[in-house]
PDB file with one MODEL, atoms N, CA, C and O in Angstrom:
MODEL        1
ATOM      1  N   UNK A   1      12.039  22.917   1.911  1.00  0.00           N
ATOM      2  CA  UNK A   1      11.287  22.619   3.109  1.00  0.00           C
ATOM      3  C   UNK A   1      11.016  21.121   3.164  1.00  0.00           C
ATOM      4  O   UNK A   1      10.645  20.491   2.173  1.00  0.00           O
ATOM      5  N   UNK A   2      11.264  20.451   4.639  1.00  0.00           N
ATOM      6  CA  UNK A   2      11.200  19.031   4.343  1.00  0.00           C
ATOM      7  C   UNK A   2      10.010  18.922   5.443  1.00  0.00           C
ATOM      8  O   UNK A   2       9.795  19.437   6.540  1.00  0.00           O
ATOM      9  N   UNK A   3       9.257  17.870   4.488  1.00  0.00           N
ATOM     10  CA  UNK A   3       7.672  17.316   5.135  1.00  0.00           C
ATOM     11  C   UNK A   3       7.696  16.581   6.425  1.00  0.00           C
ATOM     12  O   UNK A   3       7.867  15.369   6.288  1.00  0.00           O
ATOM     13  N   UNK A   4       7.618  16.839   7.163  1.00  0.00           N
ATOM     14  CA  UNK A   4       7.418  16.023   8.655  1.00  0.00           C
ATOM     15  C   UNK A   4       6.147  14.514   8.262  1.00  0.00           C
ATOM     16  O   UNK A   4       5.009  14.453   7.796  1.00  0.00           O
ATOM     17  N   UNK A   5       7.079  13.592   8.731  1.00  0.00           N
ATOM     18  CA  UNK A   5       6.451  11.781   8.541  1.00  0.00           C
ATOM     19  C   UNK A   5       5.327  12.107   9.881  1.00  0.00           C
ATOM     20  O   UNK A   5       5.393  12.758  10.924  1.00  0.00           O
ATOM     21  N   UNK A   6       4.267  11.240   9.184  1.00  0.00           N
ATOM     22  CA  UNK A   6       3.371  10.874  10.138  1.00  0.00           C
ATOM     23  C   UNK A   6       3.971  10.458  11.665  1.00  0.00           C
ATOM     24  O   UNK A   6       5.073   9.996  11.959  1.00  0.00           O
ATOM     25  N   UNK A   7       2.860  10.790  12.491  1.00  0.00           N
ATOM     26  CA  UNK A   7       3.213  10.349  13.978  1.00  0.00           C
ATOM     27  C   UNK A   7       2.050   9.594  13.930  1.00  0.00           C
ATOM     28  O   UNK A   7       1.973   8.389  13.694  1.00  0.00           O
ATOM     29  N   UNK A   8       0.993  10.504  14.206  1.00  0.00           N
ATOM     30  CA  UNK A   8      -0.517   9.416  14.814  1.00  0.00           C
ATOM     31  C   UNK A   8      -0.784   8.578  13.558  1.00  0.00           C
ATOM     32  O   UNK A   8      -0.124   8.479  12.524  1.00  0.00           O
ATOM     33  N   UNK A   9      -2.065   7.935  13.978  1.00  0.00           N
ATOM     34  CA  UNK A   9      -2.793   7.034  13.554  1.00  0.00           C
ATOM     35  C   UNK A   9      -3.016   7.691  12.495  1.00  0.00           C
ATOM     36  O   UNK A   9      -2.187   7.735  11.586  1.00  0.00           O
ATOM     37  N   UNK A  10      -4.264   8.355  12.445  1.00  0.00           N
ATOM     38  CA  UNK A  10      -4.798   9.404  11.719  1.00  0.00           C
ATOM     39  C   UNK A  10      -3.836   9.698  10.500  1.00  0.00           C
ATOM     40  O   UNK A  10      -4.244   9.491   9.357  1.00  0.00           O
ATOM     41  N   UNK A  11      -2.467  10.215  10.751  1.00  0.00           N
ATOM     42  CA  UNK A  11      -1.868  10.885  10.190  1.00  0.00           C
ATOM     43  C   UNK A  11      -1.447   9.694   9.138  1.00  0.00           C
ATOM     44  O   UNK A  11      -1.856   9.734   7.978  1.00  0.00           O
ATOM     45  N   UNK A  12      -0.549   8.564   9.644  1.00  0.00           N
ATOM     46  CA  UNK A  12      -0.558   7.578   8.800  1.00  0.00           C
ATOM     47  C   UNK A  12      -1.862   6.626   8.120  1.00  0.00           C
ATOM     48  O   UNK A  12      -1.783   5.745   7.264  1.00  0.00           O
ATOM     49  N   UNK A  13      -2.948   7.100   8.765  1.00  0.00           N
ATOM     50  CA  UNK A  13      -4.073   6.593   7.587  1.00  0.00           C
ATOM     51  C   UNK A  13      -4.357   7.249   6.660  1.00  0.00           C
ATOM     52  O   UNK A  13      -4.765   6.653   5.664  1.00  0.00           O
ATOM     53  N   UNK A  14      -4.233   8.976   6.629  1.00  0.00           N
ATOM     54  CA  UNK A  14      -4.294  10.083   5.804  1.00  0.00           C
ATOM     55  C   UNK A  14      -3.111   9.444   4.428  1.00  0.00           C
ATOM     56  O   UNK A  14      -3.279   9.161   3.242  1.00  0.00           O
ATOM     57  N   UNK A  15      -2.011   9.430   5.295  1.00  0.00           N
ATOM     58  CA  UNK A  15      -0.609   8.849   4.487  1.00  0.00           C
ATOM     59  C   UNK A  15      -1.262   7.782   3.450  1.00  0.00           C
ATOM     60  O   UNK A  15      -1.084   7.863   2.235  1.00  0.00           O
ATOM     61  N   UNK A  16      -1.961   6.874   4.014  1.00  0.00           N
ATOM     62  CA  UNK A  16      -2.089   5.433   3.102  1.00  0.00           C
ATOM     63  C   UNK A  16      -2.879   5.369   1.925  1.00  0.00           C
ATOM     64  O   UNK A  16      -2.789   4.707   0.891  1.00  0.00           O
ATOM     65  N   UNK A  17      -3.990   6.562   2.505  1.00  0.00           N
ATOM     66  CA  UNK A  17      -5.612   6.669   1.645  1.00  0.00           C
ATOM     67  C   UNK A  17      -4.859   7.516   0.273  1.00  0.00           C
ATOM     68  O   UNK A  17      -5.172   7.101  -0.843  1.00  0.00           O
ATOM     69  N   UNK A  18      -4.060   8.471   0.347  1.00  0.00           N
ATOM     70  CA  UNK A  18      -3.199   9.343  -0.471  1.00  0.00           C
ATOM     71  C   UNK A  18      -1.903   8.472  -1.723  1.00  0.00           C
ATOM     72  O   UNK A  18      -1.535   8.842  -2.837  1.00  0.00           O
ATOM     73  N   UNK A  19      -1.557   7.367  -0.988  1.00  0.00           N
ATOM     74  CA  UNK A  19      -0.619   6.638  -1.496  1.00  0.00           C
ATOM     75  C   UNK A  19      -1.684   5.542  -2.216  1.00  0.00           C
ATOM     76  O   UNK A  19      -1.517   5.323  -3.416  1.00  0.00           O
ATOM     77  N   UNK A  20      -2.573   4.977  -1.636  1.00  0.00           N
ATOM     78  CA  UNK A  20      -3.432   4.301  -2.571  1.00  0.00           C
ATOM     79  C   UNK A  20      -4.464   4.683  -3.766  1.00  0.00           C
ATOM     80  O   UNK A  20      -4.933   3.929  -4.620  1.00  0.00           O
ATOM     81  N   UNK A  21      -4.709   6.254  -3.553  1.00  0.00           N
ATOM     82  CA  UNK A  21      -5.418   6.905  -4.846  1.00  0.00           C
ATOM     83  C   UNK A  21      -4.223   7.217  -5.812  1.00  0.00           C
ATOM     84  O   UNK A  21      -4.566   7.075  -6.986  1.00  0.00           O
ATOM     85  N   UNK A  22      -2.830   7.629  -5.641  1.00  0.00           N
ATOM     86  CA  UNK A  22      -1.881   7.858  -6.203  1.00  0.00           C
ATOM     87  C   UNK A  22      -1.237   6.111  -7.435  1.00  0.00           C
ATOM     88  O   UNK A  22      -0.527   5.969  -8.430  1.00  0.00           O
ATOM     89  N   UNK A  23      -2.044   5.199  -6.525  1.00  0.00           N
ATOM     90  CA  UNK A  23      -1.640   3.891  -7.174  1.00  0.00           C
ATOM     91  C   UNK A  23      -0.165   3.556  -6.176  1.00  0.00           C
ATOM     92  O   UNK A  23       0.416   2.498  -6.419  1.00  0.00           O
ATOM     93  N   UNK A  24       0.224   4.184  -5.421  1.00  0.00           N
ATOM     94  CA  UNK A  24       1.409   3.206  -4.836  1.00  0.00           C
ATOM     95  C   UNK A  24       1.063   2.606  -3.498  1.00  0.00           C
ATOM     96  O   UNK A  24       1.311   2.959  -2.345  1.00  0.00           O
ATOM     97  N   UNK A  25       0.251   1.332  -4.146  1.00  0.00           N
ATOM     98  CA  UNK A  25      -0.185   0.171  -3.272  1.00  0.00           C
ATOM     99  C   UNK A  25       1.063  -0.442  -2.099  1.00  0.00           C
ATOM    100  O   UNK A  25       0.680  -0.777  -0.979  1.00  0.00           O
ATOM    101  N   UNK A  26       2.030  -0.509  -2.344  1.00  0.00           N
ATOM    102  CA  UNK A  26       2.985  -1.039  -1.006  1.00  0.00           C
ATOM    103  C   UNK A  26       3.114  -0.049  -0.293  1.00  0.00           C
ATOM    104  O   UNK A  26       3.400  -0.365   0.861  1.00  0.00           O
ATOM    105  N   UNK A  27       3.008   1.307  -0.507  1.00  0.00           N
ATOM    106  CA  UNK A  27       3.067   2.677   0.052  1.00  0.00           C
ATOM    107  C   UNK A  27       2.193   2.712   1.010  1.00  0.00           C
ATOM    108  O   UNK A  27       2.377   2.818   2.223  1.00  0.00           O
ATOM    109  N   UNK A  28       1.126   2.608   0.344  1.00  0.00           N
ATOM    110  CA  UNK A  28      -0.263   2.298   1.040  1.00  0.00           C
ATOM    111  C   UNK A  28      -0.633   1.382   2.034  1.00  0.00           C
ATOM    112  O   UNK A  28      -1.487   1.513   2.910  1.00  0.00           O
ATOM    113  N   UNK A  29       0.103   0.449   1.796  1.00  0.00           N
ATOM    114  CA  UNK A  29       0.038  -0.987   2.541  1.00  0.00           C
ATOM    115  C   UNK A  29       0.584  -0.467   3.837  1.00  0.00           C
ATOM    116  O   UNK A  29      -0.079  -0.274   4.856  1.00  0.00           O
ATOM    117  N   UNK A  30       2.261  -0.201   3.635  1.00  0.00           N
ATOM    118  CA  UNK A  30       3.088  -0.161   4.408  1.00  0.00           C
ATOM    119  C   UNK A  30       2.537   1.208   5.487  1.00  0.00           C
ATOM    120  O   UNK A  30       2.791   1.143   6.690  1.00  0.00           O
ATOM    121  N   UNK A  31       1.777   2.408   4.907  1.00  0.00           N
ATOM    122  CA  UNK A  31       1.540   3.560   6.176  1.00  0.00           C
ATOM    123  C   UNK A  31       0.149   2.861   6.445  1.00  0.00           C
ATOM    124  O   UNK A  31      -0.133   2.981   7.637  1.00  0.00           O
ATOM    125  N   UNK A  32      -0.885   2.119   5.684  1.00  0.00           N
ATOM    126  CA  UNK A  32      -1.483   1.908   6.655  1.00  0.00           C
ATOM    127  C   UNK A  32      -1.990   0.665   7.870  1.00  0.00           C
ATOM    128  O   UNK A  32      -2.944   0.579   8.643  1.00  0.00           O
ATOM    129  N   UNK A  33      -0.761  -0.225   7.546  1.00  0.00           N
ATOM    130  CA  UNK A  33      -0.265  -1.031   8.943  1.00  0.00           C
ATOM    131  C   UNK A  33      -0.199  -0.172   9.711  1.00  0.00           C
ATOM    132  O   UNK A  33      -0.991   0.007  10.636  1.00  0.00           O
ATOM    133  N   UNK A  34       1.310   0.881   9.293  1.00  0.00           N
ATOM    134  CA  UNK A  34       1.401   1.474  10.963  1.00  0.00           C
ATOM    135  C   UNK A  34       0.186   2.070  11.496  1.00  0.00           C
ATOM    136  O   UNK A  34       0.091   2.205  12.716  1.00  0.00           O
ATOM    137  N   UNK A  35      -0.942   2.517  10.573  1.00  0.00           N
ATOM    138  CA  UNK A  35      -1.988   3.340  11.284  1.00  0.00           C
ATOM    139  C   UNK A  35      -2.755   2.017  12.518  1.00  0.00           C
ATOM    140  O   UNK A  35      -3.352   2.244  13.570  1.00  0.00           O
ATOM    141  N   UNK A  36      -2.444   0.703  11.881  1.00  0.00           N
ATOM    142  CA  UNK A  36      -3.432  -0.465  12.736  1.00  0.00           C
ATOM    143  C   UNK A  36      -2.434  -0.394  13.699  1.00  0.00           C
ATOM    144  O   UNK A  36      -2.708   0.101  14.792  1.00  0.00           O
ATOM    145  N   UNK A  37      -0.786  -1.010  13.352  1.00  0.00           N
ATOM    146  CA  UNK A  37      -0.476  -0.985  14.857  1.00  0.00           C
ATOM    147  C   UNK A  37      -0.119   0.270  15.871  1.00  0.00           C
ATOM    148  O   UNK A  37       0.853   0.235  16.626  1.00  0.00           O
ATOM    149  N   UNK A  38      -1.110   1.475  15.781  1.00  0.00           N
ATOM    150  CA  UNK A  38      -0.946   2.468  16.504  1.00  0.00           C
ATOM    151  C   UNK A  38      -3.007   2.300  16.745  1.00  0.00           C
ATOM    152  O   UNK A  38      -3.682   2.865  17.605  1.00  0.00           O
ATOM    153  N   UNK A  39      -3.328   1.663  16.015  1.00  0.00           N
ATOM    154  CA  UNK A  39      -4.957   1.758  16.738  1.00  0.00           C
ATOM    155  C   UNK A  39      -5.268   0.706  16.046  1.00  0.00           C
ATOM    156  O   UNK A  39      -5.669   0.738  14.883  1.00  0.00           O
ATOM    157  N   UNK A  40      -5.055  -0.564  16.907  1.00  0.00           N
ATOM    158  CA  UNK A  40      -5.744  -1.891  15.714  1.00  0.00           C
ATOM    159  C   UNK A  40      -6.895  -2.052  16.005  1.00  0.00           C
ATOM    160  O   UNK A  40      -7.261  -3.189  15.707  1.00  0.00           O
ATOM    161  N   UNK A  41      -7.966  -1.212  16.631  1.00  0.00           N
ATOM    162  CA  UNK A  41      -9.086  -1.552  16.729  1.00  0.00           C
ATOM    163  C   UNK A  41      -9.812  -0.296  16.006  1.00  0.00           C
ATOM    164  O   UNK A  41     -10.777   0.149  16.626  1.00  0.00           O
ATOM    165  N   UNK A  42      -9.520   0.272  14.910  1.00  0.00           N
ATOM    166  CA  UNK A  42     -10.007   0.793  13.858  1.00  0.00           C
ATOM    167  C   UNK A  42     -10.653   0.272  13.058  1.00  0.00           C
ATOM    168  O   UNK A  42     -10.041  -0.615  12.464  1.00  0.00           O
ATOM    169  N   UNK A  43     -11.947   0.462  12.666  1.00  0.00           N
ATOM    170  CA  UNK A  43     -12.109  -0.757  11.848  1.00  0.00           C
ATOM    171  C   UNK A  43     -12.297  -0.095  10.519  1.00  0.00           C
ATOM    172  O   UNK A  43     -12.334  -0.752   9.478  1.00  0.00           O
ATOM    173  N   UNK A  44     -12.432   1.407  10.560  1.00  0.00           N
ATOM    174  CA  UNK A  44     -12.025   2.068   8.991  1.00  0.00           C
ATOM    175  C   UNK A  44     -10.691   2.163   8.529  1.00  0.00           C
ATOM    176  O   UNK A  44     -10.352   2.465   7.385  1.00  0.00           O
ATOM    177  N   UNK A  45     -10.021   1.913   9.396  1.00  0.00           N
ATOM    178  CA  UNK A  45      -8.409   1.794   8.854  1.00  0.00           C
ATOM    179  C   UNK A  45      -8.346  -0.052   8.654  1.00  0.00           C
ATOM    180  O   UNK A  45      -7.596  -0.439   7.758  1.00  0.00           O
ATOM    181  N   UNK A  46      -8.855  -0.775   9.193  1.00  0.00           N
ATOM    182  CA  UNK A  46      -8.711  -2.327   8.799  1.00  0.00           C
ATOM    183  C   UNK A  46      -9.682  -1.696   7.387  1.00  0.00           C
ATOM    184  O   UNK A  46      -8.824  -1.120   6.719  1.00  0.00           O
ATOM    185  N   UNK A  47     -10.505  -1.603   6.936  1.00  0.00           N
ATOM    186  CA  UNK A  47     -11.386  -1.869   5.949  1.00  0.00           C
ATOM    187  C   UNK A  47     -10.262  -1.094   4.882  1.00  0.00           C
ATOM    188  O   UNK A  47      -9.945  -1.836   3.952  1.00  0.00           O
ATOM    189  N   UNK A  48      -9.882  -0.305   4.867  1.00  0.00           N
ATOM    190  CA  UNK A  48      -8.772   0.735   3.907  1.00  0.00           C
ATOM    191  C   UNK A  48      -7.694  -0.746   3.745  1.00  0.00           C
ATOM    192  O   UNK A  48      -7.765  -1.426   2.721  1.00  0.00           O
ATOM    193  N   UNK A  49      -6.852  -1.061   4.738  1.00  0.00           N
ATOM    194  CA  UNK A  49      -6.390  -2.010   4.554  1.00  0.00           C
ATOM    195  C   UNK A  49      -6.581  -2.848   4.213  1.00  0.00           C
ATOM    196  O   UNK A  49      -5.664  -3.403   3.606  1.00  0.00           O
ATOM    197  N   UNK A  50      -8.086  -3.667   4.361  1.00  0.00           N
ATOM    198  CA  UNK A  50      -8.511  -4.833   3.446  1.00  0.00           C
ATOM    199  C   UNK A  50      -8.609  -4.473   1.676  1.00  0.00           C
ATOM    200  O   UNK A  50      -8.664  -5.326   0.789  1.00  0.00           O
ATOM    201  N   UNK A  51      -8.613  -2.979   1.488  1.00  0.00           N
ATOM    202  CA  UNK A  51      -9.137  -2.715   0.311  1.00  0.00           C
ATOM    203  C   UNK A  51      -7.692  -2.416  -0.706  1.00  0.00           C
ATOM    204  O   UNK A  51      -7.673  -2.388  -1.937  1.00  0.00           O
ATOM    205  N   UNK A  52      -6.462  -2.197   0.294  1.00  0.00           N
ATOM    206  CA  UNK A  52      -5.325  -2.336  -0.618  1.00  0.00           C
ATOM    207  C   UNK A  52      -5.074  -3.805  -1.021  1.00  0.00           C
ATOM    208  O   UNK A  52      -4.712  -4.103  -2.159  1.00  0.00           O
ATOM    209  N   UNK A  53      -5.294  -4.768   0.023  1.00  0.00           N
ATOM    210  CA  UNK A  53      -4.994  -5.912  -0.244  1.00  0.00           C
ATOM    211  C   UNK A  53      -5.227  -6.886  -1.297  1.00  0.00           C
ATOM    212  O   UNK A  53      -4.647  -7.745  -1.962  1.00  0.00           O
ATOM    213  N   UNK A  54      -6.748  -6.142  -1.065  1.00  0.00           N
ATOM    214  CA  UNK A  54      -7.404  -7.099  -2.396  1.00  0.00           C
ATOM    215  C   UNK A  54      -7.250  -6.070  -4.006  1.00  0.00           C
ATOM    216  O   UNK A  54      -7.690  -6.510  -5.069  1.00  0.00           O
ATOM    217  N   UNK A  55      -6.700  -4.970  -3.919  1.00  0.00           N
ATOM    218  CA  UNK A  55      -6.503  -4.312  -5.004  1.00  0.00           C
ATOM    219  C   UNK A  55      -4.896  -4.829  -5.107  1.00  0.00           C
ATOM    220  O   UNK A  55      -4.498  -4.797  -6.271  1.00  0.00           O
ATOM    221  N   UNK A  56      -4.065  -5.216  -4.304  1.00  0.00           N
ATOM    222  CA  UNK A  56      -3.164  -6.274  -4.599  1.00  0.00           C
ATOM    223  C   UNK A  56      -3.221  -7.573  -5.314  1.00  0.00           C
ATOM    224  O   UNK A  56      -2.405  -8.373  -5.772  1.00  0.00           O
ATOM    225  N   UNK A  57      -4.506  -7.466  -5.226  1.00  0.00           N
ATOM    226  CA  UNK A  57      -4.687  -9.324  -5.211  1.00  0.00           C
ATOM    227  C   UNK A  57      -4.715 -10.364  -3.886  1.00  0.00           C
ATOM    228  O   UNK A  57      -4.909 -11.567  -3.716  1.00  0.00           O
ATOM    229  N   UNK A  58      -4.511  -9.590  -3.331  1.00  0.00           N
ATOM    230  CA  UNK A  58      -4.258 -10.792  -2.068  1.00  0.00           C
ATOM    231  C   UNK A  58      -5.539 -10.824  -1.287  1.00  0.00           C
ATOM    232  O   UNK A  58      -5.969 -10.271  -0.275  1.00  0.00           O
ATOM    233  N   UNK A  59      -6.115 -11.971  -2.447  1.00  0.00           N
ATOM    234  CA  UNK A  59      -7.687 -11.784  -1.520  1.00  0.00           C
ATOM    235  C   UNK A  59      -7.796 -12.438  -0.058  1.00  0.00           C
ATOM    236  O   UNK A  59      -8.512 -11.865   0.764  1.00  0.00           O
ATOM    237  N   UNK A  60      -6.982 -13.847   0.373  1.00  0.00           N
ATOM    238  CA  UNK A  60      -6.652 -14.782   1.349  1.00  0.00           C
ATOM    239  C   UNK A  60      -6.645 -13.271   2.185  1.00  0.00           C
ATOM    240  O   UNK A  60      -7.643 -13.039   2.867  1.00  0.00           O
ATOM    241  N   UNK A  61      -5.821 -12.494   2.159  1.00  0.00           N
ATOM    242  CA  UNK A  61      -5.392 -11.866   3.096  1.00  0.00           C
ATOM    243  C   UNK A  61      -6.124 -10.778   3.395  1.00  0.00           C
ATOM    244  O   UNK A  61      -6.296 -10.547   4.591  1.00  0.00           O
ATOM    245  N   UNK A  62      -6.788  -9.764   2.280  1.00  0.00           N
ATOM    246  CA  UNK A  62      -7.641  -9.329   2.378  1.00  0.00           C
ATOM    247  C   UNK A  62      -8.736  -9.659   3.698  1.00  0.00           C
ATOM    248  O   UNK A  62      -8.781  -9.096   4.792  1.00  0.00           O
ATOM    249  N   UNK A  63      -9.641 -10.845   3.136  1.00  0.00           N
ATOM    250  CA  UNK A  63     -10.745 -11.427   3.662  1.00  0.00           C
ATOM    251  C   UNK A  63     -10.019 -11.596   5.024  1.00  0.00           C
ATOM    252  O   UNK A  63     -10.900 -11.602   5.884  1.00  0.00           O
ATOM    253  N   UNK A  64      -8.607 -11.757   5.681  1.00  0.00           N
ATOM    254  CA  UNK A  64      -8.279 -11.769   7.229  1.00  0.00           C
ATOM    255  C   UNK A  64      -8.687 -10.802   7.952  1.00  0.00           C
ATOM    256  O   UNK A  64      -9.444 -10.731   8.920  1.00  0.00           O
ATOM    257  N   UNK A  65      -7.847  -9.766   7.121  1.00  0.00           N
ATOM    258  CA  UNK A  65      -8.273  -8.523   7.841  1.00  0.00           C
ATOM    259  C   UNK A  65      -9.600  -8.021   7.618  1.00  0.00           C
ATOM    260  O   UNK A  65      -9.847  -7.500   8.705  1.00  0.00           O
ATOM    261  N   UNK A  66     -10.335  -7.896   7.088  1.00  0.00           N
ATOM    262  CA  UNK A  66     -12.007  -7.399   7.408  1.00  0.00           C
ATOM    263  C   UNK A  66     -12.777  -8.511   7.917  1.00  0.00           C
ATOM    264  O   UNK A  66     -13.998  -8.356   7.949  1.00  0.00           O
ATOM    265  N   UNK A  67     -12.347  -9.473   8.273  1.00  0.00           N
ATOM    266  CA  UNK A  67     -12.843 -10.833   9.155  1.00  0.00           C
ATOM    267  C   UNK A  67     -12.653 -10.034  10.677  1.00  0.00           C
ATOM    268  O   UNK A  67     -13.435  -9.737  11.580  1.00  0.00           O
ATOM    269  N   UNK A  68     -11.061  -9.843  10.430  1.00  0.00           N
ATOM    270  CA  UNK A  68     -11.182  -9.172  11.621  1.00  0.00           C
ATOM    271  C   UNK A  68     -11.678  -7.510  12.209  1.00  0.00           C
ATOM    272  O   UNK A  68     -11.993  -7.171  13.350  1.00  0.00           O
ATOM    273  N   UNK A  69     -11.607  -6.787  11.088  1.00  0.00           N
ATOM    274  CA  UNK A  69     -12.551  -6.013  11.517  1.00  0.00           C
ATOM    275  C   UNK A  69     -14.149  -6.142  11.901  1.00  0.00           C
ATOM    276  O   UNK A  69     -14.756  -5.562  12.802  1.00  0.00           O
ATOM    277  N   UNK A  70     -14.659  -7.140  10.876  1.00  0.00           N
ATOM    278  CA  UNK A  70     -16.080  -7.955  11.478  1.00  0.00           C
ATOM    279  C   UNK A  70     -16.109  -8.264  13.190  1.00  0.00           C
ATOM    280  O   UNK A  70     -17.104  -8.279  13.914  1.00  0.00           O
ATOM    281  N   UNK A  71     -15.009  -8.447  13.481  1.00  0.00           N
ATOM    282  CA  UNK A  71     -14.996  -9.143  14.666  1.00  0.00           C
ATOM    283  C   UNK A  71     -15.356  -8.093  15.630  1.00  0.00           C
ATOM    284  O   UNK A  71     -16.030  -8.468  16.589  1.00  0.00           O
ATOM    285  N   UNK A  72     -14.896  -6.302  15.532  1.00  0.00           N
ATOM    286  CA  UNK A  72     -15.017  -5.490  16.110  1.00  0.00           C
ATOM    287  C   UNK A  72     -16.069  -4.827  16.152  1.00  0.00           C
ATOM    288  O   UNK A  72     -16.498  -4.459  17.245  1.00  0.00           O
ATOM    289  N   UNK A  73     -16.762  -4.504  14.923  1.00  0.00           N
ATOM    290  CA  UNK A  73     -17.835  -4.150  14.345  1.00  0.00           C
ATOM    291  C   UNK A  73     -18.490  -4.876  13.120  1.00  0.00           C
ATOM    292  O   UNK A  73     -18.359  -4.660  11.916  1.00  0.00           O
ATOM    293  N   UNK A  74     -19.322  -5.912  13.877  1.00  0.00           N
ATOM    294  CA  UNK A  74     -20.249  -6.704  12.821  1.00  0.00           C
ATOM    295  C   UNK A  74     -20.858  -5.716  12.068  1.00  0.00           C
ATOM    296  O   UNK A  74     -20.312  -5.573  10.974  1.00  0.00           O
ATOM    297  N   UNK A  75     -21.988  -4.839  12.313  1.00  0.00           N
ATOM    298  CA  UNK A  75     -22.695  -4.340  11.526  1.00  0.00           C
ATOM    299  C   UNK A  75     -21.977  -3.240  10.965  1.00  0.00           C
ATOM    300  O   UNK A  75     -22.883  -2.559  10.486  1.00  0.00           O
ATOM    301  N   UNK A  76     -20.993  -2.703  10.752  1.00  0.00           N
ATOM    302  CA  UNK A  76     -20.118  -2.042   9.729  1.00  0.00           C
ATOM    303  C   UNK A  76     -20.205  -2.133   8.577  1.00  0.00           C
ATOM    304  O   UNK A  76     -19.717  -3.091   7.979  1.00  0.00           O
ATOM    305  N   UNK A  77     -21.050  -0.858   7.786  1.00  0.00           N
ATOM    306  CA  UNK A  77     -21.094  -1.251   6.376  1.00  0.00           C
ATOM    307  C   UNK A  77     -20.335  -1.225   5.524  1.00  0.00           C
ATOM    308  O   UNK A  77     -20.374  -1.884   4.484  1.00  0.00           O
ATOM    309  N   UNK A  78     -19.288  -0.207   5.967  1.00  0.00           N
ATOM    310  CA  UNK A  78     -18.324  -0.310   4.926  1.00  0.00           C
ATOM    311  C   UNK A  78     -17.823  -1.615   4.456  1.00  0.00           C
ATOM    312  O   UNK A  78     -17.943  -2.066   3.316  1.00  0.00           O
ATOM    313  N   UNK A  79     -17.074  -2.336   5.774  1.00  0.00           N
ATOM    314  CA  UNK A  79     -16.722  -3.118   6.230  1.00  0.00           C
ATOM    315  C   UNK A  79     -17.218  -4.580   5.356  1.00  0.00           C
ATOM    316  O   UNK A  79     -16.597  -5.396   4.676  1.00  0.00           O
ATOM    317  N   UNK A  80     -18.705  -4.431   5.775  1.00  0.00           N
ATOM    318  CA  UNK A  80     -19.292  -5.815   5.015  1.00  0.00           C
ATOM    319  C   UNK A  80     -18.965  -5.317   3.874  1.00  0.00           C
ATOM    320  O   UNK A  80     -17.918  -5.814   3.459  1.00  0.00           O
ATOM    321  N   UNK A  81     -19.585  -4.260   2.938  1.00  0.00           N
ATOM    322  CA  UNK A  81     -19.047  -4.272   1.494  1.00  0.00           C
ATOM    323  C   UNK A  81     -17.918  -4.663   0.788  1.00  0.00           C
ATOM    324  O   UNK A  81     -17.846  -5.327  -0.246  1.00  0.00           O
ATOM    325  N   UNK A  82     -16.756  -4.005   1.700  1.00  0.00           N
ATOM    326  CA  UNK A  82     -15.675  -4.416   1.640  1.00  0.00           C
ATOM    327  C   UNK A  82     -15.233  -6.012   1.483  1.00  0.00           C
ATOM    328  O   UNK A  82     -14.337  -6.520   0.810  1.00  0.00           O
ATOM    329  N   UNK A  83     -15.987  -6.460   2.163  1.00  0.00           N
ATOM    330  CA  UNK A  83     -15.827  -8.380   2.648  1.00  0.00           C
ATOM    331  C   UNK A  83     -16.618  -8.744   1.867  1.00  0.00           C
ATOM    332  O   UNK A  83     -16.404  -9.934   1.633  1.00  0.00           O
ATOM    333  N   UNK A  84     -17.703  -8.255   1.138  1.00  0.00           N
ATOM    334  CA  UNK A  84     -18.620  -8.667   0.440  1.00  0.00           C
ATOM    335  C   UNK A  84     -18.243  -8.674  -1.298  1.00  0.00           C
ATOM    336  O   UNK A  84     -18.785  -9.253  -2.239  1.00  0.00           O
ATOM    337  N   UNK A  85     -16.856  -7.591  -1.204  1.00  0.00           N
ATOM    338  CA  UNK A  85     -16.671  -7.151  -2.480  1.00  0.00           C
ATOM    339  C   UNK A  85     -15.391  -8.471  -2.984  1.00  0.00           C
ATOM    340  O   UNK A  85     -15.081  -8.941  -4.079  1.00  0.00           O
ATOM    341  N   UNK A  86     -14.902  -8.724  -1.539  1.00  0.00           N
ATOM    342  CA  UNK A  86     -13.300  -9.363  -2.254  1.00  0.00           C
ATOM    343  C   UNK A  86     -13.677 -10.832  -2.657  1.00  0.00           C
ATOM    344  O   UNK A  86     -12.835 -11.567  -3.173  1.00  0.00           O
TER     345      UNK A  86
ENDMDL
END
C-alpha cells in the first residue's frame, strides 16, 4: 500500500513536526516550507520552522523567520520563546 504525499498545509506541517522528532531535519525543513508557501501567514508553522533552523544551526536564519512571524503576531508566545530561545 503506497502513502498518499501531503496536499494541504496542515498535512505538510503534520509531515515536518514528524520528520523533525524522527531527527530528519532537511526532511523537516523541506515539508515544512511547503506548509509556509501554501499558508505563509501561519505563524505556528513559521515558529516550527524557526525551530528546525536553529536545531540546524542556522541561527541568522532562524531569527528571519520568527522575526517574521513577530511581524504577524507580536504577542505569540510560542513564537517569542522561540526568538527568545535562538
Amino acid at each position: 500500500m503506497t502513502e498518499t504525499p501531503p496536499q494541504t498545509a496542515g498535512e505538510w506541517r503534520r509531515a515536518g513536526a514528524l520528520h523533525y522528532r524522527a531527527g530528519r531535519l532537511g526532511e523537516a525543513e523541506a515539508a515544512t516550507r511547503e506548509s509556509v508557501r501554501l499558508e505563509p501567514r501561519d505563524t505556528a508553522t513559521l515558529a516550527n520552522l524557526g525551530a528546525i533552523l536553529r536545531a540546524q544551526r542556522r541561527t541568522a536564519e532562524a531569527l528571519e523567520v520568527l522575526d517574521q512571524a513577530l511581524g504577524l503576531a507580536p504577542a505569540d508566545a510560542s513564537v517569542l520563546l522561540n526568538r527568545a530561545t535562538s
